[in-house]
C-alpha positions, -999 to 999 in steps of 0.1 A, spaced: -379 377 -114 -370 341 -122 -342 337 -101 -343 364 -75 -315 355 -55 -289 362 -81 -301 398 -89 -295 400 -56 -263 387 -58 -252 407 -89 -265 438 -74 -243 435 -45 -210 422 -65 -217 456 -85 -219 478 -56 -184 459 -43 -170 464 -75 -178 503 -74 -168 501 -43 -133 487 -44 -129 509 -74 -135 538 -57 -110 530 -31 -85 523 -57 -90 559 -65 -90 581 -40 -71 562 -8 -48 538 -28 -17 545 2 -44 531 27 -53 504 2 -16 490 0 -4 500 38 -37 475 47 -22 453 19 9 449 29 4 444 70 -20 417 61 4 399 40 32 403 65 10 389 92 -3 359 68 35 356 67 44 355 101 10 332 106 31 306 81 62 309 100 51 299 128 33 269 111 59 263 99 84 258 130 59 244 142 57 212 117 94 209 112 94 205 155 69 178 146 86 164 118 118 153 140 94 125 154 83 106 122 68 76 145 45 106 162 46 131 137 15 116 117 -5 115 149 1 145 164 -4 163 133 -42 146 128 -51 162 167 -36 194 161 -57 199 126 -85 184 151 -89 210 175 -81 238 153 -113 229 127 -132 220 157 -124 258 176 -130 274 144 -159 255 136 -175 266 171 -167 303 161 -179 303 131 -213 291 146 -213 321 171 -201 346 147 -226 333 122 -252 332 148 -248 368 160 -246 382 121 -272 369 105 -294 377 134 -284 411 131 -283 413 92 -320 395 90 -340 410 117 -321 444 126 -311 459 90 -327 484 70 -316 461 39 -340 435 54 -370 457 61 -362 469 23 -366 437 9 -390 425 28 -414 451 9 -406 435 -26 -422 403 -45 -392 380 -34 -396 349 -10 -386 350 25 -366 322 16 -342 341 -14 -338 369 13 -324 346 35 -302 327 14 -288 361 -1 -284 370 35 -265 339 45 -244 343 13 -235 380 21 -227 366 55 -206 338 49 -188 357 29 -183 382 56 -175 364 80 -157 336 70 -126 357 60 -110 350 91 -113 311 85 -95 314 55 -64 337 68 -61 317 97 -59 283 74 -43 289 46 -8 292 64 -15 262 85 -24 241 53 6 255 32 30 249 57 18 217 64 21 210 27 57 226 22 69 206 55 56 172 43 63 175 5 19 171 -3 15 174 -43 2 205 -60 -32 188 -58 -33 193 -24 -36 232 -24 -63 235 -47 -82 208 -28 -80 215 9 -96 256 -1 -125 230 -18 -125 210 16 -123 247 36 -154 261 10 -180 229 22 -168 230 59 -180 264 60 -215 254 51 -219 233 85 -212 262 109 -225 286 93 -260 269 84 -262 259 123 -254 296 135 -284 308 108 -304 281 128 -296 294 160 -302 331 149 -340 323 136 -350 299 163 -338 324 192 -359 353 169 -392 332 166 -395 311 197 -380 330 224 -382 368 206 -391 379 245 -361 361 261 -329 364 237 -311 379 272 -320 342 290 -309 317 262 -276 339 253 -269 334 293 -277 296 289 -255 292 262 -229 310 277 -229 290 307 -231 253 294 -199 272 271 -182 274 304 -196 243 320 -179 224 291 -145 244 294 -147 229 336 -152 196 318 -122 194 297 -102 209 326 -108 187 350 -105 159 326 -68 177 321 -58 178 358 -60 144 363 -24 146 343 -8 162 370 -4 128 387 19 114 362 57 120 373 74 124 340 54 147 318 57 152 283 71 114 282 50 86 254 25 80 281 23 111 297 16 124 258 -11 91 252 -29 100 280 -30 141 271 -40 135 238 -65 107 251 -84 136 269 -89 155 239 -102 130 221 -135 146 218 -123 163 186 -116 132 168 -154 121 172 -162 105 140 -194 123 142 -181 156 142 -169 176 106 -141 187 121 -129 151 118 -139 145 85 -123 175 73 -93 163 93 -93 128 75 -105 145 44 -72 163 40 -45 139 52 -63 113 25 -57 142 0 -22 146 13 -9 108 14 -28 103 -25 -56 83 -8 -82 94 -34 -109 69 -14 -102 84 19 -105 121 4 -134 112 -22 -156 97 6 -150 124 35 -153 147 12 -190 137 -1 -201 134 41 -188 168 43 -208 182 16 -242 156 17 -245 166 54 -233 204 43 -264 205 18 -288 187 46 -283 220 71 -287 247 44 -318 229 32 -330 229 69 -322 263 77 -335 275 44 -369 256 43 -369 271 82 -368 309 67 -393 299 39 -419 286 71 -408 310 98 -382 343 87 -412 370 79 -430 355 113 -397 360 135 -391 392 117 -426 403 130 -424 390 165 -387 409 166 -401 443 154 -432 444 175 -421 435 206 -409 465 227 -399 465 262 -424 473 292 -393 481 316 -394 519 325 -355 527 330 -352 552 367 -338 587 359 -316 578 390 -307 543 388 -275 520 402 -254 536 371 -263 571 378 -255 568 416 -224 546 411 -207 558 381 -198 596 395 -187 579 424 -163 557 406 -152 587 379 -154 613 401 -119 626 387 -138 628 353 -155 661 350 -195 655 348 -203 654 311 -177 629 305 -194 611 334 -226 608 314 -206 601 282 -200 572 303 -232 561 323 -245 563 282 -224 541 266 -224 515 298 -260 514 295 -261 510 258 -234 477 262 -253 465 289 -285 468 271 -269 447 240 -271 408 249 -252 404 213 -224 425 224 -219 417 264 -227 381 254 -190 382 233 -175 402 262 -180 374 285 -169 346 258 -135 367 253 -129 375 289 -147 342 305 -128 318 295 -95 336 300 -107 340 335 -116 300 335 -84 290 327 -62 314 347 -80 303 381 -74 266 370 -35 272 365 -25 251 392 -44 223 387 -29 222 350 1 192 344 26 220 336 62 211 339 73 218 373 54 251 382 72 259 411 103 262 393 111 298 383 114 294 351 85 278 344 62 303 362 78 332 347 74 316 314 33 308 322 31 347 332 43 358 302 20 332 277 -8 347 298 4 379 294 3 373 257 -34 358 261 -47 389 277 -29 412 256 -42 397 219 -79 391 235 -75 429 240 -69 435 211 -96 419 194 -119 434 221 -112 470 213 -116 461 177 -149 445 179 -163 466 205 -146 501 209 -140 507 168 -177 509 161 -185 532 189 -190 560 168 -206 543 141 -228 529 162 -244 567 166 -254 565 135 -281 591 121 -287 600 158 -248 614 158 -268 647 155 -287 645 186 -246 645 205 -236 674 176 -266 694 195 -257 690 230 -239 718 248 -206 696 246 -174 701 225 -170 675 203 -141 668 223 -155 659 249 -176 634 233 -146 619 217 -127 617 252 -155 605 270 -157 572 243 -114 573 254 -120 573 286 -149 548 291 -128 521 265 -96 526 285 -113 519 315 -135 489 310 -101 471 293 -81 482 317 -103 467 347 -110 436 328 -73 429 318 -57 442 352 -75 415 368 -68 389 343 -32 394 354 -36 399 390 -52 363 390 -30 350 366 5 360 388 -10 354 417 -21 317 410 13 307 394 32 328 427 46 356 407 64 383 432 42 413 438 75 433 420 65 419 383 32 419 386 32 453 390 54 455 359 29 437 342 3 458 358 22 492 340 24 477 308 -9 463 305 -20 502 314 3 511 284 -14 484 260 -47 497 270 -41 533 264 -25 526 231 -53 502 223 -83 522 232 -67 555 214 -62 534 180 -97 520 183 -119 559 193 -94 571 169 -97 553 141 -130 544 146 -135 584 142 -114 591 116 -133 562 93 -167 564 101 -196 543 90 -231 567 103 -250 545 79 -246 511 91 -259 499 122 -243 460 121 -209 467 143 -196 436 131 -195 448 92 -185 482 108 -154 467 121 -147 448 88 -142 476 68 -114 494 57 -109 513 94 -113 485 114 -90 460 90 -65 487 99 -71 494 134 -71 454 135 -35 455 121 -21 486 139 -31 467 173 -15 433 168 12 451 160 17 470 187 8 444 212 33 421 195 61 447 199 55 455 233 52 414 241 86 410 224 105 443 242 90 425 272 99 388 265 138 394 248 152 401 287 138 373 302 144 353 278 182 359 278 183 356 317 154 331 323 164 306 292 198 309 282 214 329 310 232 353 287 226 378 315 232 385 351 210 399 374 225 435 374 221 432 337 191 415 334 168 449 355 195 473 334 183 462 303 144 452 314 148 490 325 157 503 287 130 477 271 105 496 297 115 528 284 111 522 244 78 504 255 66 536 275 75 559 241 57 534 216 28 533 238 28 573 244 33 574 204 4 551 198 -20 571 220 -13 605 213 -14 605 174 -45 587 173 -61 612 195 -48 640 178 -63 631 147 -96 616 163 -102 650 180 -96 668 144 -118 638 127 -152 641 152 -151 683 144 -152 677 105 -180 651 110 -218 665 95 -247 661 114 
């Protein structure tokens, strides 16, 4: 084969192609329901942008400036993402698939595997980039008048930022498999906690604001922006991609021209690093990964076994070890527990360092019910990108070994409640304290937070049912990488379904206080009448959203084959 990589490549475009065709066929009311939600969110995505650049527009002397750090520290949050995400796919894609082990076995470099690999998973992957920026950069174009030019160019800018991040996560990903094979648990943990060391940075950097009297004033602004400053580090690609794509939008064909060539020389540099790294290194970390096995001998009675039946003991036993399974199997993932504590962490980070934020009068009423309900909103979208990535797959995740559960002298109903039950409780602990801390730090009476409290147990219960049901009702046996699980055609939906619904119960939630907290359209008597009603229609959505998903879930798991 002269060029390896792009029978590869066609191989796979032709089994996408079949695919999609396929889908066309036979499910083509999913196809455009799935359609249709994504372009209403891309839609509501640009709206926001959109308000959000005509706010910034009504300060022409600032509006330039501003605009440059918010484009800042959104390429330079994706950019880390994309590392991570990158990281943790192409680890699993390269050392954990059968695909790999498959090609592994044919007359094709280590290197062509991997750069297929990375292909397949920048392409994967980087979806997300793309429907997060294309609203941002279209708004931002409609807003400030940019030519035509500019669209075309800025998805040419977005296509050679995306090399960066995701050649650094590949690096990640091979070093971790061929240096430290035996301690992946140890370095995840570092990383995790220099994350959070440098989240403390920027904080306390942040509360040294809360001196200033008049916030939100040209110096209090200079000296907020000053902090973040970090993002406009000439040395980082988020900034060139930043000064990249103003030069594109002001017709500075210089700026754009030379930004553009650092993004892509230094682009090229890390994919020729991390691919000359597979050609030395990939089939020796793939070894090291597959041979090494763990020495621990797991008890038959360990800290699980005791604690768990304690904890459930309202659950009836099998559902109990439904439980003490699937905890075991998380815990016993660094990939997966690794993300748990990056989406809850930092949550948890900023909600204890509420006070020492330079918000606008925090002991005003307003102002903290306002922060509750933004962290409200938090909690309730990192919820729902936490079911999806880690509850969806569940089933899946079974795999070939769903038959070994098929045989066990359980109803299949059982199974499928115990998966329920264990995703409604781990969100619901996680969130519940999330809010406790959050209400209780910006003084929240006990009387709302236990509002809160209720409808956070109604998001979960919706939440997890979408995600078990779902997850059972599209099921993917035969592939053992959750994250390309979850970006199927289930878990695009389930994705959907549960931004919806959060954003529906958010706004039942939010239209009350609005009209009594903001623009005192309400009295008090009128204000609990009608938070009363909005508590009602939230309790029959979230009823709604659980029980139909676990009607059909149950139906789904007894038509499964094993």
């Amino acid at each position: 084969m002269k060029y390896p990589v792009l029978v590869l490549i066609k191989t796979k475009l032709t089994g996408l192609i079949n695919q999609t065709w396929l889908i066309q066929q036979q499910a083509k009311f999913k196809t455009s329901v799935v359609l249709l939600a994504s372009f209403i969110f891309w839609l509501s995505l640009f709206r926001i942008f959109l308000g959000v650049f005509n706010f910034l527009n009504q300060f022409p002397d600032l509006s330039g400036w501003l605009t440059e750090y918010l484009f800042a520290l959104f390429f330079f949050a994706l950019g880390l993402m994309l590392i991570i995400s990158n990281a943790i796919i192409i680890y699993s894609s390269l050392y954990k698939s059968k695909e790999s082990e498959f090609l592994l076995s044919f007359p094709v470099k280590e290197s062509h595997i991997f750069l297929y690999k990375l292909l397949d998973t920048v392409t994967f992957s980087s979806w997300a980039f793309l429907f997060l920026g294309t609203p941002l950069m279209v708004a931002y174009g409609v807003v400030y008048r940019n030519p035509l030019s500019f669209y075309p160019i800025f998805l040419v800018f977005f296509g050679v930022f995306i090399m960066i991040p995701s050649a650094l996560g590949a690096l990640i990903a091979m070093g971790l498999a061929t240096f430290f094979p035996r301690r992946k648990k140890h370095i995840i943990i570092s990383l995790a906690s220099l994350a959070v060391l440098i989240i403390l940075l920027i904080l306390s950097q942040l509360t040294q604001l809360k001196g200033l009297a008049l916030p939100f004033t040209a110096r209090w602004m200079q000296e907020f922006l000053g902090k973040l400053s970090f993002c406009q580090n000439p040395f980082l690609p988020s900034y060139w991609m930043v000064q990249g794509i103003v030069g594109s939008a002001h017709g500075e064909s210089s700026k754009m021209i030379f930004f553009f060539l650092m993004l892509l020389a230094n682009g090229l540099f890390v994919m020729l690093l991390a691919y000359q790294f597979a050609a030395r290194w990939y089939r020796t970390g793939y070894s090291l990964v597959q041979s090494w096995r763990r020495n621990k001998k797991y008890s038959q009675h360990g800290f699980l076994d005791r604690i768990i039946p304690l904890i459930f003991f309202f659950f009836k036993k099998p559902i109990q070890l439904l439980i003490i399974k699937d905890i075991k199997n998380f815990s016993r993932d660094p990939v997966q527990w690794s993300q748990f504590l990056i989406f809850f962490g930092l949550l948890g980070v900023y909600f204890l360092n509420i006070n020492n934020l330079p918000y606008i009068n925090i002991n005003e009423q307003f102002w903290q019910y306002l922060v509750s309900l933004l962290n409200f909103t938090a909690t309730s979208f990192t919820l729902a990108t936490f079911t999806t990535r880690f509850v969806y797959p569940q089933i899946s995740l079974e795999g070939r070994c769903f038959w070994i559960l098929g045989m066990v002298p359980i109803p299949r109903a059982t199974i499928f409640y115990g998966k329920f039950l264990f995703a409604l409780c781990g969100s619901l602990g996680v969130s519940g304290v999330l809010i406790i801390i959050s209400n209780w730090m910006v003084e929240i009476p006990l009387l709302f937070t236990l509002f809160q409290l209720y409808l956070i147990l109604i998001i979960c219960l919706g939440l997890s049912a979408l995600s078990v049901g779902l997850g059972t009702i599209y099921p993917n046996l035969c592939e053992d990488n959750p994250s390309k699980i979850v970006g199927g055609f289930g878990g695009t939906l389930n994705m959907i379904l549960s931004l919806c619904f959060v954003l529906t119960v958010i706004i039942l939630e939010s239209l009350p206080c609005h009209y009594y907290f903001t623009i005192k359209l309400l009295t008090l008597n009128s204000f609990l009448f009608w938070l009363s009603i909005t508590t009602i229609g939230i309790t029959l959505i979230g009823l709604v959203t659980t029980i139909v998903p676990l009607y059909f879930g149950v139906k789904a798991i007894k038509r499964i084959e094993i």
